[in-house]
Backbone as CSV, one residue per row, in Angstrom:
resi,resn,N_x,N_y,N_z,CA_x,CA_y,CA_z,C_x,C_y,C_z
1,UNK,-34.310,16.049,-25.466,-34.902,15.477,-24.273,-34.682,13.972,-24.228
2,UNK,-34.835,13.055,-25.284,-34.461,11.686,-25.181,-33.104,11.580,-24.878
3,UNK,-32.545,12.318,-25.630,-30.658,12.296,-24.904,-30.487,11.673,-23.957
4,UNK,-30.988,13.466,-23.319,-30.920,13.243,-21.727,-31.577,12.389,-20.872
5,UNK,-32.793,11.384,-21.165,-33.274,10.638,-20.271,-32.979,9.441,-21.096
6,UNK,-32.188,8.759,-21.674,-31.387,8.169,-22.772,-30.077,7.806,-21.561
7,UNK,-29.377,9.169,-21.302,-28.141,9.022,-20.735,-28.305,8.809,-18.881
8,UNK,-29.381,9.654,-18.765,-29.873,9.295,-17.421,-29.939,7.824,-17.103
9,UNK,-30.844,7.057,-17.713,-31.168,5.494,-17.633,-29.962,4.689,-17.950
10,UNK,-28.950,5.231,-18.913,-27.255,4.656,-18.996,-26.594,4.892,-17.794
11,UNK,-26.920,6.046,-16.548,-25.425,6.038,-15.732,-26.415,5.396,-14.399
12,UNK,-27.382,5.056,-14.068,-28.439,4.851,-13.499,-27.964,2.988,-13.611
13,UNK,-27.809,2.591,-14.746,-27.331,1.113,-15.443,-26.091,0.714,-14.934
14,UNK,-25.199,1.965,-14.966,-23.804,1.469,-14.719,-23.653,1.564,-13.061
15,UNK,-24.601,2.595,-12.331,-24.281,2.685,-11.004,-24.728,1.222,-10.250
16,UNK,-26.099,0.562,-10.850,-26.495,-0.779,-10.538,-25.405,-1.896,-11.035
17,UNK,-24.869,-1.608,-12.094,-23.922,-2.753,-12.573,-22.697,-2.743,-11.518
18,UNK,-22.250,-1.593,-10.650,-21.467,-1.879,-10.173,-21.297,-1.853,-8.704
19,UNK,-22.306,-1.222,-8.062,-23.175,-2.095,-7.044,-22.931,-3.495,-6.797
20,UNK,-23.748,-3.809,-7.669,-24.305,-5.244,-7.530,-22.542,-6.356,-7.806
21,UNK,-21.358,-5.660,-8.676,-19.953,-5.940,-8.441,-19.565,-6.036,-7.481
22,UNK,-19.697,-4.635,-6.499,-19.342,-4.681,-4.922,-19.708,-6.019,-4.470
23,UNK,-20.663,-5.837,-3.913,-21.621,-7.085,-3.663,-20.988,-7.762,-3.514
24,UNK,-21.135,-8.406,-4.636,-20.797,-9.381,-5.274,-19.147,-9.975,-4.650
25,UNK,-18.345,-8.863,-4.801,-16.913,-9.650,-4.025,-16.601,-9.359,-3.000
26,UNK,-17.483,-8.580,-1.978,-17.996,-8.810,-0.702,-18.530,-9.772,-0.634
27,UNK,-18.681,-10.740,-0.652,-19.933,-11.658,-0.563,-18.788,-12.755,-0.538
28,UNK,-17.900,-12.817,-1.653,-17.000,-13.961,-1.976,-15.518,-13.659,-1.174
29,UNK,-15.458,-12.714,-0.359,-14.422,-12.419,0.282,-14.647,-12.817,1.665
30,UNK,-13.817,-13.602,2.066,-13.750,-14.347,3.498,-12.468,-13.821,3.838
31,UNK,-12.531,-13.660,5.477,-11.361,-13.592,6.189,-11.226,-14.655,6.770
32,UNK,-9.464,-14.783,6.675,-9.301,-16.050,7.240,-8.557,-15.944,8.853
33,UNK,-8.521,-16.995,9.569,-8.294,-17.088,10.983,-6.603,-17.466,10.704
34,UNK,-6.232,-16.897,11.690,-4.681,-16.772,11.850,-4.613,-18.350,11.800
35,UNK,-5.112,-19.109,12.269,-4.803,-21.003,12.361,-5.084,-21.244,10.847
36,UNK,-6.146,-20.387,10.406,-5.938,-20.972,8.655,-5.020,-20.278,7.680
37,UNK,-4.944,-19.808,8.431,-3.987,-18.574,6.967,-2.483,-19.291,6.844
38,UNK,-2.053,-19.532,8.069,-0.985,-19.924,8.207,-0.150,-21.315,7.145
39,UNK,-1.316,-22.318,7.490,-0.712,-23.213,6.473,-1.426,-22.819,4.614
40,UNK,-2.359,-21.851,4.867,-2.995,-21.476,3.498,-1.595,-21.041,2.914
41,UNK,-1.114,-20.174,3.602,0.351,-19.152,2.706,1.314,-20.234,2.614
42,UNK,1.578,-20.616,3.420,2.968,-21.768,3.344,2.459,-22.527,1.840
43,UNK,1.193,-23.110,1.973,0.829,-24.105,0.691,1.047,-23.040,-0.310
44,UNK,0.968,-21.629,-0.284,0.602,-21.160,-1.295,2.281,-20.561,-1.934
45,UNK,2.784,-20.401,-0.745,4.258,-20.235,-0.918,5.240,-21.332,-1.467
46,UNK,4.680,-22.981,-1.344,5.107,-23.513,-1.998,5.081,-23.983,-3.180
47,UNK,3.716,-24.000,-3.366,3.042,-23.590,-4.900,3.761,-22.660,-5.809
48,UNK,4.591,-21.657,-4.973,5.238,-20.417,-6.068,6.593,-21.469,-5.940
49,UNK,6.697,-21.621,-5.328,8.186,-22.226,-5.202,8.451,-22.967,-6.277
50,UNK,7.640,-24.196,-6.458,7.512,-24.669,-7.191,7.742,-24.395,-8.565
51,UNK,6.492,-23.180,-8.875,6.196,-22.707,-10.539,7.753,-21.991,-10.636
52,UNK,8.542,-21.241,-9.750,9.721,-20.849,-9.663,10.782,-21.850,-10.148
53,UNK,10.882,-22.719,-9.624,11.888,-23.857,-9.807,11.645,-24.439,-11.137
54,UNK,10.560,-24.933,-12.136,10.324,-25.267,-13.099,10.045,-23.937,-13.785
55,UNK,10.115,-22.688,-13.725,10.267,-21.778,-14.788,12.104,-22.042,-14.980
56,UNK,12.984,-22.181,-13.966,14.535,-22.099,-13.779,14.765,-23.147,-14.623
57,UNK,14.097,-24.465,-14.531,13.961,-25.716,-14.803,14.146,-25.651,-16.620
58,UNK,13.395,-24.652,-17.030,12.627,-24.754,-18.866,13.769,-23.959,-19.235
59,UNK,14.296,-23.052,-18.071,14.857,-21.749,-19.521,16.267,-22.696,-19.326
60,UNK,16.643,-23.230,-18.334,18.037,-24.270,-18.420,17.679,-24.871,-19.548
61,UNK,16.594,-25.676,-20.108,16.683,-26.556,-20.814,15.949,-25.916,-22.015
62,UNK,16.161,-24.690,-22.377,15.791,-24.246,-23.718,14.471,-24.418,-23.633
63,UNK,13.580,-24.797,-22.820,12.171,-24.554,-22.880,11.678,-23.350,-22.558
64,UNK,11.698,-22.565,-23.950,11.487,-20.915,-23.303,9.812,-20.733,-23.032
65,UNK,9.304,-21.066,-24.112,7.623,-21.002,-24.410,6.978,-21.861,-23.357
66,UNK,7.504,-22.948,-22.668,6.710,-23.827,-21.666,7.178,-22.922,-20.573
67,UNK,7.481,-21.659,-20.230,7.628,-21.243,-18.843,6.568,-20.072,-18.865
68,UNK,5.322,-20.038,-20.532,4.261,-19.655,-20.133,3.556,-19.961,-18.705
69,UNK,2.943,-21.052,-19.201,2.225,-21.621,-17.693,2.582,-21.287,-16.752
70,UNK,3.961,-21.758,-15.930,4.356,-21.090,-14.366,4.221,-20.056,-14.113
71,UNK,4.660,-19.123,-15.345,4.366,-17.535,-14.639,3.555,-17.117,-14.671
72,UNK,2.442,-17.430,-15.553,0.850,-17.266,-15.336,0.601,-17.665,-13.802
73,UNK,0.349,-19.346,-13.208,0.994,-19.028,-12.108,1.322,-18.534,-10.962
74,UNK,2.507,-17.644,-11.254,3.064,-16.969,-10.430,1.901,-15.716,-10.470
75,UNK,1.889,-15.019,-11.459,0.417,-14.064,-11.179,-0.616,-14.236,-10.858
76,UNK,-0.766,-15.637,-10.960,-2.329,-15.940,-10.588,-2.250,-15.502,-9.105
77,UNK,-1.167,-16.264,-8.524,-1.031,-16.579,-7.162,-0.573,-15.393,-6.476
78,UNK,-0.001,-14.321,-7.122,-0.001,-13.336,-6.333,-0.731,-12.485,-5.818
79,UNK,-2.044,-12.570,-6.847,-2.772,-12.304,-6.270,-3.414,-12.601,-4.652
80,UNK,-3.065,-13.360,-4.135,-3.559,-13.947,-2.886,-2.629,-13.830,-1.757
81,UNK,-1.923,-13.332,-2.144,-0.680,-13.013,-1.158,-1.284,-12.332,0.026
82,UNK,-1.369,-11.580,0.147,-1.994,-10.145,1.086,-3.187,-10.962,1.958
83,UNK,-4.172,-11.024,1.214,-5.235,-11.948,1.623,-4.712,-12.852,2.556
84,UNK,-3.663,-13.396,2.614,-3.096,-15.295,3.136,-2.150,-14.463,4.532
85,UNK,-2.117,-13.006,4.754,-1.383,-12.803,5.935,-2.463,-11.359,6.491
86,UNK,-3.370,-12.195,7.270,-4.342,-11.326,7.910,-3.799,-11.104,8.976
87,UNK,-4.103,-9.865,9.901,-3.700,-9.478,10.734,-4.217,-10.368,12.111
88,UNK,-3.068,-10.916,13.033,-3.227,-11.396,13.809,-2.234,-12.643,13.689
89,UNK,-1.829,-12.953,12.378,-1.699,-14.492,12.057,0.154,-14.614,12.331
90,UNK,0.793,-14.122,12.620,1.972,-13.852,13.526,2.158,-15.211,14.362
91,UNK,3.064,-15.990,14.491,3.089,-17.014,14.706,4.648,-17.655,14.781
92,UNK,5.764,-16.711,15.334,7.248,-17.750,15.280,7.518,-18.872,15.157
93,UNK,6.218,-19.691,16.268,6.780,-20.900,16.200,6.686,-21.909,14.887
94,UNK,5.405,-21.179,14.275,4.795,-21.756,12.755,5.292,-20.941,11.570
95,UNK,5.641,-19.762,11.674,5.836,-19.494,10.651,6.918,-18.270,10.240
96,UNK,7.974,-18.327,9.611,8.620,-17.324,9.373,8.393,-15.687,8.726
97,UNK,7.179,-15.568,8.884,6.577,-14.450,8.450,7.055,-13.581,9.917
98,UNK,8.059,-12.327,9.353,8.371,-11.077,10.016,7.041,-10.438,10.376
99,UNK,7.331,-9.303,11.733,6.384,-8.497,12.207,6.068,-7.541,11.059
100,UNK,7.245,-7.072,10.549,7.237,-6.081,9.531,6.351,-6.393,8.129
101,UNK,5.935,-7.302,8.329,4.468,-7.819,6.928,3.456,-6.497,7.605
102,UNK,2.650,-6.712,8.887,1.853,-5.865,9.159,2.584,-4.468,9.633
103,UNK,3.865,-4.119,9.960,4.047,-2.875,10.507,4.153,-2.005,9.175
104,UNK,4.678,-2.729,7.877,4.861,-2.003,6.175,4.151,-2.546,5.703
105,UNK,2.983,-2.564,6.013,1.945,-3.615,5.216,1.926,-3.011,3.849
106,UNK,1.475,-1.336,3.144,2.096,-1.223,1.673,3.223,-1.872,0.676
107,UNK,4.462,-1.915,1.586,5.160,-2.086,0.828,5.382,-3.573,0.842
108,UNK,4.834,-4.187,1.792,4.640,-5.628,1.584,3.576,-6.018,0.100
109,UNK,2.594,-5.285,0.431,1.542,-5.256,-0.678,2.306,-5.269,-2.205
110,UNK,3.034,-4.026,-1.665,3.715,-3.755,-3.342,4.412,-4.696,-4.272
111,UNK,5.163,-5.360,-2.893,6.114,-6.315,-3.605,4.742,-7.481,-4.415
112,UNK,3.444,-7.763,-3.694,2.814,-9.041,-4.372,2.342,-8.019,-5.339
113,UNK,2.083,-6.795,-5.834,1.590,-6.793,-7.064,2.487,-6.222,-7.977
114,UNK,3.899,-6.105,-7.486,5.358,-5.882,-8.680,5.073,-7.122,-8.759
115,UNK,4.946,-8.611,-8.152,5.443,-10.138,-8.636,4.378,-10.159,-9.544
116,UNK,3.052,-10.060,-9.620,2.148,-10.088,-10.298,2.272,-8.834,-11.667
117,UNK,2.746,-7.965,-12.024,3.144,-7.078,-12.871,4.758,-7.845,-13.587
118,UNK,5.808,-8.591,-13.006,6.975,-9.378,-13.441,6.535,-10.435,-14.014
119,UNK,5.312,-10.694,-13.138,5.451,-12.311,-13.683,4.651,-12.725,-15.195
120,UNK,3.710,-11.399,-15.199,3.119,-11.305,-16.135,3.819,-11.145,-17.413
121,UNK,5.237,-9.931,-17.393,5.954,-9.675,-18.197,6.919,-10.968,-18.796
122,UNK,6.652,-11.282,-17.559,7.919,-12.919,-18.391,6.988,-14.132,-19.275
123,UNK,5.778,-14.167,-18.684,4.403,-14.776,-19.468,4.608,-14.432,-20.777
124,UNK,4.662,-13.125,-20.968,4.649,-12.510,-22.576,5.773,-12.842,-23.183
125,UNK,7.284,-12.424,-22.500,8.447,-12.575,-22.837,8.655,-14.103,-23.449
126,UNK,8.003,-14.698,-22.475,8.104,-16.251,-22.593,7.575,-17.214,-23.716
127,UNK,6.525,-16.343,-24.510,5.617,-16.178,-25.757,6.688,-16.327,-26.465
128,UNK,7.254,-15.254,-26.486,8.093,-14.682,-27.679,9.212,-15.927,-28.098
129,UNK,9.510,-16.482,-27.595,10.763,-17.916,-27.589,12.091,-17.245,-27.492
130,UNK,12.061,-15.351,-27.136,13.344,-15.014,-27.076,13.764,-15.403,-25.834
131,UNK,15.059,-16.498,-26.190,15.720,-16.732,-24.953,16.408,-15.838,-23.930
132,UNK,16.981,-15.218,-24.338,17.997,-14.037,-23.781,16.893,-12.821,-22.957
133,UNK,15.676,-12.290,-23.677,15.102,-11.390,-23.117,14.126,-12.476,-21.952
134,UNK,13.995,-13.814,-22.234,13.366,-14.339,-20.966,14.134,-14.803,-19.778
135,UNK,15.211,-14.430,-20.084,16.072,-14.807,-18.890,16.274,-13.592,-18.007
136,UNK,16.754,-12.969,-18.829,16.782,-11.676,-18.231,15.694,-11.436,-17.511
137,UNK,14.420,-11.440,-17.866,13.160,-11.193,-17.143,13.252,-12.039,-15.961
138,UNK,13.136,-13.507,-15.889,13.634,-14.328,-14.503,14.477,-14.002,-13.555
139,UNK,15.744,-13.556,-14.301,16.611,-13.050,-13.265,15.843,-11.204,-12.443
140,UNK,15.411,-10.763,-13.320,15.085,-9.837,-12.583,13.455,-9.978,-11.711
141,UNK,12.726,-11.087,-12.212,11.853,-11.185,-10.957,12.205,-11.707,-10.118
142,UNK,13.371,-12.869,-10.071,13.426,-13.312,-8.706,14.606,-11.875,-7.490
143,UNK,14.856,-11.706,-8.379,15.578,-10.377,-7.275,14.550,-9.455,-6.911
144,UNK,13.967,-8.521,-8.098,13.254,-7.660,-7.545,11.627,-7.801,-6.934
145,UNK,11.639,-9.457,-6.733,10.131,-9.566,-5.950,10.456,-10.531,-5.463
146,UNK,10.599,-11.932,-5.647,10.415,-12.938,-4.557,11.895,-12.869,-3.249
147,UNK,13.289,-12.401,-3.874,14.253,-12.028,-2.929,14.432,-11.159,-2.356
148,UNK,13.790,-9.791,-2.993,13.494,-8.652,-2.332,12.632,-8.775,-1.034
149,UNK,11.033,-9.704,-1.506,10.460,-9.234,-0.695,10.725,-10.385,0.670
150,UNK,11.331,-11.640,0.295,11.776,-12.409,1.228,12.978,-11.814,2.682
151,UNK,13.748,-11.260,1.783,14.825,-10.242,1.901,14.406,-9.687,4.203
152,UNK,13.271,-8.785,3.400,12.534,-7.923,4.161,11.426,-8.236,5.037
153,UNK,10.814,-9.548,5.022,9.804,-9.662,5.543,9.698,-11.472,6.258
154,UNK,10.431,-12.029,5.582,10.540,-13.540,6.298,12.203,-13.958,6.830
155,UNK,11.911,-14.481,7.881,12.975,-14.878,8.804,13.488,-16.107,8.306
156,UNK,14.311,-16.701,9.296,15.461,-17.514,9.531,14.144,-18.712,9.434
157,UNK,14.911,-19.978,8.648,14.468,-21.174,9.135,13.870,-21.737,10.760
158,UNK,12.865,-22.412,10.496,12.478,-23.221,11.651,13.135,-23.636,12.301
159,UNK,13.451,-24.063,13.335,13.992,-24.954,13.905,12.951,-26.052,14.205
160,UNK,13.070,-27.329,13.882,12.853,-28.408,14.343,13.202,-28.942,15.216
């Protein structure tokens, strides 16, 4: 009998613990307005750009272990991808984001959490100081996520 009202008061614990999780990132989850999202992603797109160019930057220059950081990074930040192109926020004249973000919105999705699953792998790779297996890893995230998904979903330069 204690067992059972033992285990009762344990799943009773976990259903409140995760409740109160929901909550919780309901609470911290904002939608953003197509006027904010817009320069949110661009900043956030250049932010990758960036950690991109100085991961290219380290493994040129034998800095295998300092291209930890960027690709951390790059996962951090992918996370926010999805989030930074709310529906509505479509905008030619501002922004090269294709219709096809919201018409394949999955496989748009997919590509930010393959970059976040790559980028992670090159984080580790990047540990290791093996040069050869961290290159390899670079070359294959920038094809199979940031050119892929550019590829498919963002247009032609601005015109100014």
């Amino acid at each position: 009998m204690k067992r059972s009202a033992l285990r009762d008061l344990s799943e009773r614990a976990v259903t409140v613990l995760a409740s109160v999780a929901v909550l919780a990132a309901c609470a911290t989850t904002t939608m953003m307005s197509a006027d904010e999202a817009i320069p949110a992603r661009q900043k956030l797109m250049k932010e990758q750009g960036a950690a991109s160019k100085s991961i290219s930057d380290k493994a040129k220059a034998g800095q295998i272990q300092a291209i930890v950081a960027d690709a951390e990074t790059l996962a951090e930040t992918s996370n926010k991808i999805s989030s930074f192109f709310p529906e509505g926020s479509l905008n030619p004249a501002k922004s090269r984001a294709k219709p096809e973000i919201w018409q394949k919105r999955a496989e748009f999705e997919g590509y930010a959490k393959l970059l976040n699953s790559k980028a992670t792998q090159l984080a580790a790779t990047a540990r290791t100081g093996n040069a050869q297996a961290t290159n390899a890893a670079i070359a294959d995230l920038g094809r199979t996520t940031c050119g892929a998904c550019h590829n498919a979903f963002r247009g032609p330069e601005l015109k100014k």
